[in-house]
C-alpha positions in Angstrom: -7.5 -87.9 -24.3 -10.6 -89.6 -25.8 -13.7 -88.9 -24.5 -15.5 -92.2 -22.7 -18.7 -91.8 -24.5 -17.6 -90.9 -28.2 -14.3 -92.0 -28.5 -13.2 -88.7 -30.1 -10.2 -86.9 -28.4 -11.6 -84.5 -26.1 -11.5 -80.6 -27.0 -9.5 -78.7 -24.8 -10.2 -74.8 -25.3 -6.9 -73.3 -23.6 -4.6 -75.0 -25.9 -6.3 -74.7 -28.7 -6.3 -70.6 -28.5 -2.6 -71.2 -27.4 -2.0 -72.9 -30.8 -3.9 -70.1 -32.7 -2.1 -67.6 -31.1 1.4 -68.6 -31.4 0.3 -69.5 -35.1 -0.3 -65.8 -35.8 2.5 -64.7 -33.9 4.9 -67.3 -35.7 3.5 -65.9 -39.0 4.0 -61.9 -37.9 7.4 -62.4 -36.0 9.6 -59.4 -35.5 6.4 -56.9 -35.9 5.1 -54.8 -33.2 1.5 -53.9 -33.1 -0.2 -50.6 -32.8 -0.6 -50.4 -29.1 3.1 -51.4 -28.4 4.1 -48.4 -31.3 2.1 -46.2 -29.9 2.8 -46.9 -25.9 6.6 -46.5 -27.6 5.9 -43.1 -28.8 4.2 -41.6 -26.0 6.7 -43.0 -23.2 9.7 -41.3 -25.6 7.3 -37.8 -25.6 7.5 -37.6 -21.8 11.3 -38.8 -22.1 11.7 -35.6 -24.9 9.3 -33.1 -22.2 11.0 -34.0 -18.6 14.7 -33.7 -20.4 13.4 -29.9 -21.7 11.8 -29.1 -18.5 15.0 -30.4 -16.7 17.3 -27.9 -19.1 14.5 -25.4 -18.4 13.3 -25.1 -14.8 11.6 -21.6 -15.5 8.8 -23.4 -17.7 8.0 -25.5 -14.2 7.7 -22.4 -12.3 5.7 -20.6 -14.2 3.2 -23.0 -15.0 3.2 -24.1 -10.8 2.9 -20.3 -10.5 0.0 -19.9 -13.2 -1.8 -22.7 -11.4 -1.4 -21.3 -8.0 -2.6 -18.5 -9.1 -5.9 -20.0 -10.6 -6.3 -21.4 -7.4 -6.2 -18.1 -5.3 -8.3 -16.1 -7.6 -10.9 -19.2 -7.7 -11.1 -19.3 -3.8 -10.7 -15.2 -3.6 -13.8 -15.0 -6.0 -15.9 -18.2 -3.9 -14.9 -16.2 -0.5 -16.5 -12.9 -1.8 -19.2 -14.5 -4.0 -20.4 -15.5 -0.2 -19.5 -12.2 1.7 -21.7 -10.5 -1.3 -24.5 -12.5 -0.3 -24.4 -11.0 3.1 -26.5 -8.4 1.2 -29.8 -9.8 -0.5 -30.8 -9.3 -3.9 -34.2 -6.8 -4.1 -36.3 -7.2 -7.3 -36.2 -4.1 -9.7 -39.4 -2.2 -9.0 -40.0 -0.2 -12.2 -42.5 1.8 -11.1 -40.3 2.8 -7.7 -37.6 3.3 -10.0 -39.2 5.6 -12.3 -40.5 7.5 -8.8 -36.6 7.8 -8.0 -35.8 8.9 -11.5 -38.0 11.9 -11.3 -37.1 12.8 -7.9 -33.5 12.6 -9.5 -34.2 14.5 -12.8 -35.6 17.8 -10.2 -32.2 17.7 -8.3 -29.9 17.1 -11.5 -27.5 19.9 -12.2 -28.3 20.7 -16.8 -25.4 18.8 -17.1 -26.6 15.1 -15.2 -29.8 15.8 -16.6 -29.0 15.5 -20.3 -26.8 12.5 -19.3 -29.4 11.0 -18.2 -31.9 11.7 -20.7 -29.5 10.0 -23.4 -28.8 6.7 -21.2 -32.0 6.4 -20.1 -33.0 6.1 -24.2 -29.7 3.4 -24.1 -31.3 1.6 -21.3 -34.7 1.7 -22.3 -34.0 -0.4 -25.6 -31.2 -2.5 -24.2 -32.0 -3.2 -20.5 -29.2 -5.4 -20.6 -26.2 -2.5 -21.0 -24.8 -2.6 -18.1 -22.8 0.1 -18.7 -25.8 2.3 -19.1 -27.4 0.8 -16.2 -24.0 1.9 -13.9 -23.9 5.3 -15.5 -27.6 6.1 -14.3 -27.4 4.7 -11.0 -24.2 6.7 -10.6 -26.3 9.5 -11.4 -29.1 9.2 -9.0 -26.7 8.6 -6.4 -24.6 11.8 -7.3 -28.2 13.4 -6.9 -29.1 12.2 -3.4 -25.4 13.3 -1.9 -25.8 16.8 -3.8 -29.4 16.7 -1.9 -27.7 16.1 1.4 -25.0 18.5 1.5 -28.1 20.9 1.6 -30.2 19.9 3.8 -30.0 19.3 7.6 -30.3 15.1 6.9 -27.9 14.6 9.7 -30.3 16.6 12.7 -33.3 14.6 10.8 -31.6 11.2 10.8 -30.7 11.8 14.3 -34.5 11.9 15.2 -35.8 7.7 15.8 -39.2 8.9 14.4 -39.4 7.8 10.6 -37.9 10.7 8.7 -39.4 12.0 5.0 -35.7 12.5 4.0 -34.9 9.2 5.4 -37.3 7.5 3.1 -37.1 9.3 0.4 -32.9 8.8 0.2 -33.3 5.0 1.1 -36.1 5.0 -2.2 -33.5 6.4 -4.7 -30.6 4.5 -3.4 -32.4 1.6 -3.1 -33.3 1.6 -6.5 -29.8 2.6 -7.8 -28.4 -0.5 -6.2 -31.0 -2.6 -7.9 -29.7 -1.7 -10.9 -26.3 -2.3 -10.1 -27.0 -5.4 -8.5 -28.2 -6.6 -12.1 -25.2 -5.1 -13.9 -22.9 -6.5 -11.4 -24.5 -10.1 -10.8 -25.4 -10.3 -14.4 -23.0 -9.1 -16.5 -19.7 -8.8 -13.7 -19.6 -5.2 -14.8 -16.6 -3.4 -12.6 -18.1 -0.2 -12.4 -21.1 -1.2 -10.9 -19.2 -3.4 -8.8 -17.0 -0.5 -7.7 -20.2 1.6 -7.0 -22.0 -1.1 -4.9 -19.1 -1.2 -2.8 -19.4 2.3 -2.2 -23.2 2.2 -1.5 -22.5 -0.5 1.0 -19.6 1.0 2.9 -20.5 4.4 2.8 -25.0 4.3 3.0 -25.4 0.9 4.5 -28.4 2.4 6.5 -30.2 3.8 3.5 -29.5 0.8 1.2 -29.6 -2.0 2.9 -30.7 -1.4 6.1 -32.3 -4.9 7.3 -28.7 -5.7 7.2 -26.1 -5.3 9.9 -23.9 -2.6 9.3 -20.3 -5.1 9.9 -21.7 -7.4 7.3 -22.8 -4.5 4.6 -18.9 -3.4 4.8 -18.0 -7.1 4.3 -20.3 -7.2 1.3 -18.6 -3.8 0.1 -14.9 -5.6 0.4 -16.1 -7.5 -1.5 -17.5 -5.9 -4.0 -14.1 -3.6 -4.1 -12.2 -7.4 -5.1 -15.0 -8.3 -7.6 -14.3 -4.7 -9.0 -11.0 -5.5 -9.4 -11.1 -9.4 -10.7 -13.8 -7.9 -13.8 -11.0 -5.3 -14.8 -8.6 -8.1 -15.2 -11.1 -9.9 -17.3 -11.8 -6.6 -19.1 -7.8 -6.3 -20.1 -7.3 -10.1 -21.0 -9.7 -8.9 -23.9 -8.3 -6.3 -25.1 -10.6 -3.7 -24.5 -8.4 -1.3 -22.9 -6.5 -1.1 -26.0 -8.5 2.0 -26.7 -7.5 3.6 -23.9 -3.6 2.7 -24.2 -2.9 0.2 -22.4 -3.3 -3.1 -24.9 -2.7 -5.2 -21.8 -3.2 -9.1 -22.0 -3.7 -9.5 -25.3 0.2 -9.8 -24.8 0.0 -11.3 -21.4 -0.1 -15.0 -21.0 -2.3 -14.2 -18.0 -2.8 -11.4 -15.7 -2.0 -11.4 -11.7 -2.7 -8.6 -9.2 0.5 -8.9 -6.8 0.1 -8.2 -3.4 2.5 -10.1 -1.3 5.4 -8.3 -3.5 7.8 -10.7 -2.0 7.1 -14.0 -4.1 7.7 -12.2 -7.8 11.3 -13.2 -8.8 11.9 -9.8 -10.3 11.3 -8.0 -6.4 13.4 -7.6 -3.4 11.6 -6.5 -0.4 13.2 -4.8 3.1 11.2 -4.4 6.1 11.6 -1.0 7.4 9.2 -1.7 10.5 6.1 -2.9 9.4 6.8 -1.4 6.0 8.2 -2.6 3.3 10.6 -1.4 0.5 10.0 -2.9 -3.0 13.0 -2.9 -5.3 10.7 -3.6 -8.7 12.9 -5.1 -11.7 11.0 -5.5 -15.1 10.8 -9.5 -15.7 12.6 -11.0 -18.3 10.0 -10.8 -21.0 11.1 -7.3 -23.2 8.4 -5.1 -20.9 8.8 -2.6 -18.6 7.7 -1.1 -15.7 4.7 1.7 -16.1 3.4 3.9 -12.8 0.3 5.3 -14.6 -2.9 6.7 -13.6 -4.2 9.5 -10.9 -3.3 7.2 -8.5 0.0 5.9 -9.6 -0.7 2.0 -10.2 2.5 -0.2 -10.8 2.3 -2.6 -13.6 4.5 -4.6 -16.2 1.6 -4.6 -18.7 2.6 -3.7 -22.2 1.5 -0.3 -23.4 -0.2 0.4 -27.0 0.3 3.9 -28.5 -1.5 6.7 -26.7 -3.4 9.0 -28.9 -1.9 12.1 -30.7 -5.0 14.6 -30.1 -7.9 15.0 -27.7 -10.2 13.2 -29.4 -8.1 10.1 -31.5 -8.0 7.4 -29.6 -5.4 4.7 -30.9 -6.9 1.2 -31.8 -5.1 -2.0 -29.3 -1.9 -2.2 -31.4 0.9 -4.4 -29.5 4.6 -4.1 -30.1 6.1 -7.6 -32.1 8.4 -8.3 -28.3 5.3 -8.0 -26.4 4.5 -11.3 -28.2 6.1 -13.6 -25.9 4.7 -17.0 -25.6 5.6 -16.7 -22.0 4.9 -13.6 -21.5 3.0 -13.2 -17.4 2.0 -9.7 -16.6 1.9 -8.3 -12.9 -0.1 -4.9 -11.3 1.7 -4.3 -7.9 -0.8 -3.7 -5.2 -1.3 -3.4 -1.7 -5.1 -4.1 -1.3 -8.4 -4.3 -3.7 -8.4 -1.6 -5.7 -11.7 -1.3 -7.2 -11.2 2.1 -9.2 -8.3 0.1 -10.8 -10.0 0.8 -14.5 -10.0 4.2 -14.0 -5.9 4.4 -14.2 -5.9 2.8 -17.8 -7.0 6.1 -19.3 -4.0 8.3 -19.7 -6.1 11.2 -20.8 -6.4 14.4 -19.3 -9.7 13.3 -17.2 -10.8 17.6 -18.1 -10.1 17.9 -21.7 -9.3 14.0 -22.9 -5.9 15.7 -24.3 -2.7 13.1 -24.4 -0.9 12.8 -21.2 2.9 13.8 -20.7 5.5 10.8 -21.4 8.4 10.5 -19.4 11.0 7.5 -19.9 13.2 7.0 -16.7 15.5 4.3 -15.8 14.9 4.7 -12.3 12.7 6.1 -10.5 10.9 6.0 -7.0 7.4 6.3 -6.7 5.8 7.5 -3.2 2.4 8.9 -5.2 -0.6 6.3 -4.3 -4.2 6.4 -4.0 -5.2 9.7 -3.3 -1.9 10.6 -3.0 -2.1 14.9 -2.6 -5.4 14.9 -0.8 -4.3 16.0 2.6 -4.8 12.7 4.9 -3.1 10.9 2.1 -0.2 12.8 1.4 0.8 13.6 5.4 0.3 9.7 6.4 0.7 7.8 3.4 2.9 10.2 1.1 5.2 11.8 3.2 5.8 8.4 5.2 7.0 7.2 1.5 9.2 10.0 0.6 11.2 9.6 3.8 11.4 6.0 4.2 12.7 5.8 0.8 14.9 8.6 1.1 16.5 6.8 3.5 16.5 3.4 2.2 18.3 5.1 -0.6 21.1 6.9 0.9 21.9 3.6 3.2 22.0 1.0 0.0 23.0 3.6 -3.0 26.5 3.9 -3.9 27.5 7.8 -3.1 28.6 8.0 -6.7 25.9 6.3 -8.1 23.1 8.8 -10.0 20.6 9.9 -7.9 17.3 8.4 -8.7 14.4 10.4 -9.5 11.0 10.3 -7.4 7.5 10.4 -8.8 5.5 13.2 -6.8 1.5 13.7 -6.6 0.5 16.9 -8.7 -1.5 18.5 -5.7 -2.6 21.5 -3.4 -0.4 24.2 -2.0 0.0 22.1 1.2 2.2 19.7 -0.8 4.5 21.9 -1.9 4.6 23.5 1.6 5.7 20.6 3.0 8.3 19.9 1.0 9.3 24.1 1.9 9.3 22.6 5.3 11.0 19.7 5.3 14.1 21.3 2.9 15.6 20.0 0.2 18.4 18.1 3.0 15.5 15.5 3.4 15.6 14.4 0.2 19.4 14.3 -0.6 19.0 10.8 -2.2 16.6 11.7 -4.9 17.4 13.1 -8.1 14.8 15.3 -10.1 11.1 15.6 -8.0 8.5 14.7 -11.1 5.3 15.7 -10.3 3.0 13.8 -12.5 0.4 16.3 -13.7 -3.3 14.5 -14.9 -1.6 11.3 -14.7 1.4 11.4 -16.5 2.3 7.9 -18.0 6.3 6.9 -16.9 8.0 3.9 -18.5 11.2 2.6 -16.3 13.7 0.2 -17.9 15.7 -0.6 -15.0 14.3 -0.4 -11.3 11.3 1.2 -9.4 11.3 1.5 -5.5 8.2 1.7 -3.7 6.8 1.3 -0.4 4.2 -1.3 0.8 2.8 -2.3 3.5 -0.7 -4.2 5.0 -2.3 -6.5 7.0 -4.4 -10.2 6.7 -7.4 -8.5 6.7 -9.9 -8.8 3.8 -7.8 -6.4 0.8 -10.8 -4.5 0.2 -11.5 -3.5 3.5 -10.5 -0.1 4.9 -8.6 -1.3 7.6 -6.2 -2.7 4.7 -5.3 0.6 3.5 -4.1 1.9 7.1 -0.8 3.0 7.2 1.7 1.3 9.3 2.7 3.0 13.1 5.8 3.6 12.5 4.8 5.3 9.3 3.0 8.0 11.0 5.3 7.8 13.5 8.6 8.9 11.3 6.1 11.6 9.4 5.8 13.2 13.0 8.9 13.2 13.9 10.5 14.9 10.6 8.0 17.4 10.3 8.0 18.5 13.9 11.2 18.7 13.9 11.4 20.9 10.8 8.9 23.3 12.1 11.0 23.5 15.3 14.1 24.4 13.9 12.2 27.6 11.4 11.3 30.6 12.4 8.7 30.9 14.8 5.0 31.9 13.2 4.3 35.5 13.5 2.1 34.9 16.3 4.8 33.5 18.4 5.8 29.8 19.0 3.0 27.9 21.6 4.9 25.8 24.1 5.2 22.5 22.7 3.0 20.4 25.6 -1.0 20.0 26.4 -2.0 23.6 26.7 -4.8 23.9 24.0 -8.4 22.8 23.2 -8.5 22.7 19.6 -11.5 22.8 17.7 -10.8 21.6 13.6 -13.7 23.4 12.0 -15.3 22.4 8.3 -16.6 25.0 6.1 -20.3 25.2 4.9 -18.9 23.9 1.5 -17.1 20.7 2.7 -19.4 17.5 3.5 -19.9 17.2 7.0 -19.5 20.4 8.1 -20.9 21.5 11.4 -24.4 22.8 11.3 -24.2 23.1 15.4 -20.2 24.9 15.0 -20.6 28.0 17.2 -22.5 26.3 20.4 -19.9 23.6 20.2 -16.8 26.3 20.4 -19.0 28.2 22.5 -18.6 24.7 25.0 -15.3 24.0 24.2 -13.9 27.6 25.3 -15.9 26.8 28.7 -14.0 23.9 29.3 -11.1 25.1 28.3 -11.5 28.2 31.1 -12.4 26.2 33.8 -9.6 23.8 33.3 -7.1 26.8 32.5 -6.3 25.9 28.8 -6.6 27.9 25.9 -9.2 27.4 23.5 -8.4 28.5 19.8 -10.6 27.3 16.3 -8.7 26.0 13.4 -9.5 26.8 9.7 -7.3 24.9 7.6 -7.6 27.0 4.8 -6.2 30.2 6.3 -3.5 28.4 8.7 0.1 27.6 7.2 1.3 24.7 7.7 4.9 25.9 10.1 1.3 27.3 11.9 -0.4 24.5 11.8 2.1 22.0 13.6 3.0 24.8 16.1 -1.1 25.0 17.3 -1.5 20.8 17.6 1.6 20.9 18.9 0.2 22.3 22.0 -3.0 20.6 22.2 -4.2 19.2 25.2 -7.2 18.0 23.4 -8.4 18.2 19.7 -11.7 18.0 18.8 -13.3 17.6 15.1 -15.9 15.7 12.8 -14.4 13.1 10.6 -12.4 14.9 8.0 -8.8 16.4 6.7 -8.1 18.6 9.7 -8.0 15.7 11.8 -4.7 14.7 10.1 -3.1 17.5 11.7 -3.0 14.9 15.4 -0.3 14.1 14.2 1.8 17.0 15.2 0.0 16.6 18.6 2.7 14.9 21.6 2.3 12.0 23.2 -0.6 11.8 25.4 -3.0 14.2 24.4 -6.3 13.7 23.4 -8.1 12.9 20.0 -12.5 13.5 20.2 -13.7 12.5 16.6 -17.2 13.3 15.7 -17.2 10.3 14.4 -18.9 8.4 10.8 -20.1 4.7 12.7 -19.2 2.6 9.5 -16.0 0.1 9.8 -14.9 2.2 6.9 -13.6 5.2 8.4 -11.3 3.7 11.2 -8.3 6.0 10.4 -8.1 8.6 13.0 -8.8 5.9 16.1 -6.0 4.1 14.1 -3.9 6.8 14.1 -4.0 7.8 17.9 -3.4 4.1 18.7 -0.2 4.9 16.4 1.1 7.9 18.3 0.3 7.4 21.7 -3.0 9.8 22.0 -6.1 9.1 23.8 -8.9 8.7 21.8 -12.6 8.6 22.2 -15.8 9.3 19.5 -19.3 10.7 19.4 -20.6 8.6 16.6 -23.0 10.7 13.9 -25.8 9.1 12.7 -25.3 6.1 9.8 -25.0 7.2 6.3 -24.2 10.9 7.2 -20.9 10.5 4.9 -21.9 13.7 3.0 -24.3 15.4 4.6 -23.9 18.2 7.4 -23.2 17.1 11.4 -25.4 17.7 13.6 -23.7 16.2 16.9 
């Protein structure tokens, strides 16, 4: 069309574009550009990649799994970066801490004192070692407990006048938790970590007392988790390699397992509110390892331990630990913040290598303080029989018997085991004890017990063993007792006859400063109400004894310690008085009258009086 004013034909962009570009595409026809070759390619990757993943459904699991993970670890660490603010920071005072170290170096032992004399030099020219930092604030807290197992804090902090101890203990502590407090926020050091939770669960009056005791145990949760979380970064580099475990420089990544049940390689039976894990090693060449004082369960791959006391073997990783898929699993029950401490296989007294034993079964009923005497009649016994019997119900009668992992521990292990006869534990093979922490590879299966609750896993109240735990541990060892021969003394009628006073000797923590007017009381009571009244020393009772006198207690008294385990020989509605420690850390003995069916009631001790003498 001609334009009216020219006469030229008009210019008509649209078409003329459209002519240029089917003139370039007539000139390169049958060629594909870039774009459309690249666009090719990647749409036949992802073609190549969801036909793999279809042959290999594992791959899709683990890496949902590995992401799920992340996820729980991210929101665990937010959730306890906010409880550990419940706490507030205190600027280091140097001159209050150099006051605290000289109150410290005249209450060292020769031993703490040249300790401290070398890492004070470390820490003096590199105030950031945050290992030095924890090892001397260790140190002056080791001082201040020594102090008050000497003194009469207790009848002091009982007094609402400002007390010299007082101060002076809230000074040294408070200056040992600022330094942890810098090698914990600042370089997420586990051991100083593990020793602020300590500080908060066990001092929360002396350390941070502007705080409210409930929330001082929250921050001490979770500090236990953070303790945990840093030695999980610790062993995905390697460091532990010099201690024998070479850990995650194998492990595609690294998961503390607490809900046993959603690991492919566990099956899990309820036994009433307890749990029996069957533990398989996973499909990636490892094994499974208990290791440790207190018996941690893990897959990790192990490096050479060393040959002498003193070698220790460089992080050296077997060729099949090298699997590109390769996820590595510690079976827990709760925050464990020690967990560090049990990848060192070494003798803790002279460093020397640890026994070896290879198994290909085994059954493992040691834990956290396994032989201490609380531990091992509520928590360890508990295991050995509910495993004993989960094994003779499943276990084929000619199938081998499978061995079972015992604590090394005092004479009141092996006396239970005396008492209880060999009948209880038909289902097991050879009874290992695992002296100093012997290291035991199994290539087959591991059962274990586990149990818990949904409260924070590095509470207390997470540790607390299941009723009908304590419940079966009652009824087999009174039962055992009954059918011996009767103490020397003569058998007390099983029934609520008794007053029982559980007396701690002048050694222990906590031991009664007031002991003699309280029995004196006690007997009165027990006179006017026609009872007997009798004082219990652990340490000269056996244990056939032992279940015989709190078998006929009508009420037992005690401060918060070992000989209050021994309720649980006591029957059904009698009476449990603790002396009580007032942190939500020590809930065990209220716990475990709820459990059997006792009436319970405390006299709470002052705050902070975990290791010094009661004064009630």
């Amino acid at each position: 069309t001609a334009s009216p004013r020219t006469g030229l034909p008009k210019y008509d962009a649209k078409k003329t574009m459209a002519r240029k570009r089917k003139t370039k595409k007539d000139e390169d026809e049958g060629a594909l550009s870039p774009r459309t070759v690249l666009v090719a390619l990647l749409i036949a990757a992802l073609a190549a990649g969801a036909a793999h993943l279809l042959k290999h459904p594992a791959i899709v699991e683990e890496w949902a799994e590995a992401s799920s993970n992340l996820n729980a670890t991210a929101r665990a660490r937010r959730r306890d970066s906010e409880l550990m603010k419940l706490v507030p920071s205190k600027p280091h005072d140097k001159s209050a801490f150099d006051r605290a170290v000289a109150w410290c170096a005249r209450n060292w032992d020769d031993e703490s004192k040249r300790v401290a004399e070398f890492t004070l030099e470390r820490l003096s020219g590199e105030p950031s070692d945050a290992g030095a930092a924890t090892t001397v604030a260790n140190l002056m807290i080791r001082a201040v407990e020594a102090h008050m197992r000497a003194s009469n804090w207790s009848a002091t902090a009982a007094i609402s006048a400002p007390s010299p101890l007082r101060q002076q203990y809230g000074d040294v502590l408070g200056s040992a938790g600022s330094l942890l407090r810098q090698a914990a926020d600042g370089e997420d050091h586990h051991g100083a970590h593990y020793s602020l939770a300590l500080l908060y669960k066990l001092y929360p009056g002396l350390v941070a007392s502007s705080v409210k005791v409930e929330d001082a145990a929250k921050a001490g949760a979770a500090r236990a988790c953070a303790a945990e979380r840093a030695t999980i970064r610790w062993l995905k580099q390697g460091s532990a390699g010099r201690y024998g475990v070479a850990a995650a420089l194998g492990c595609l990544h690294v998961r503390v397992e607490r809900k046993w049940s959603r690991r492919n390689n566990v099956k899990v039976i309820d036994y009433d509110g307890a749990s029996v894990g069957e533990i398989r090693p996973p499909d990636n060449h490892s094994k499974i390892v208990i290791q440790g004082l207190d018996a941690v369960v893990h897959d990790l791959p192990l490096s050479p331990l060393a040959d002498d006391r003193k070698s220790i073997p460089p992080p050296i990783i077997r060729p099949e630990y090298y699997a590109p898929d390769r996820s590595c699993t510690v079976y827990s029950r709760s925050c464990y913040p020690a967990l560090w401490r049990q990848f060192d296989p070494r003798n803790p007294i002279d460093h020397s290598r640890p026994r070896e034993l290879e198994l290909e079964e085994a059954a493992v009923v040691d834990g956290f303080s396994g032989a201490s005497y609380y531990h091992w009649l509520c928590e360890t016994v508990p295991r050995l029989l509910i495993l004993g019997e989960h094994l003779a119900k499943t276990r084929d009668v000619n199938a081998p018997r499978v061995p079972v992992l015992l604590p090394a521990g005092g004479p009141h292990v092996e006396a239970t085991l005396r008492l209880l006869g060999r009948a209880a534990f038909s289902a097991f093979g050879v009874l290992h004890k695992r002296e100093h922490g012997t290291v035991v590879r199994v290539s087959q299966k591991v059962f274990a017990l586990t149990w818990g609750n949904d409260d924070h896993p590095g509470a207390a109240s997470a540790l607390l063993p299941a009723p009908s735990m304590l419940r079966k541990a009652r009824e087999a060892i009174v039962a055992a007792a009954l059918a011996g021969p009767p103490p020397d003394a003569g058998r007390h009628a099983r029934g609520r006859t008794t007053v029982v006073l559980a007396s701690r000797h002048a050694d222990e923590s906590r031991a009664l400063g007031n002991q003699e007017a309280i029995a004196a009381a006690l007997a009165h009571v027990a006179a006017q109400r026609n009872l007997e009244f009798a004082l219990f020393d652990g340490r000269v009772t056996t244990l056939p004894e032992t279940v015989d006198l709190f078998g006929s207690a009508a009420l037992v008294v005690g401060v918060h310690g070992a000989g209050l385990a021994n309720a649980l020989f006591c029957v059904e509605g009698a009476a449990l008085l603790e002396l009580s420690l007032p942190e939500p850390e020590f809930g065990e003995y209220e716990h475990l009258a709820g459990a059997l069916g006792l009436a319970y009631a405390s006299v709470p001790l002052p705050h902070s009086n975990f290791e010094a003498r009661a004064w009630p």
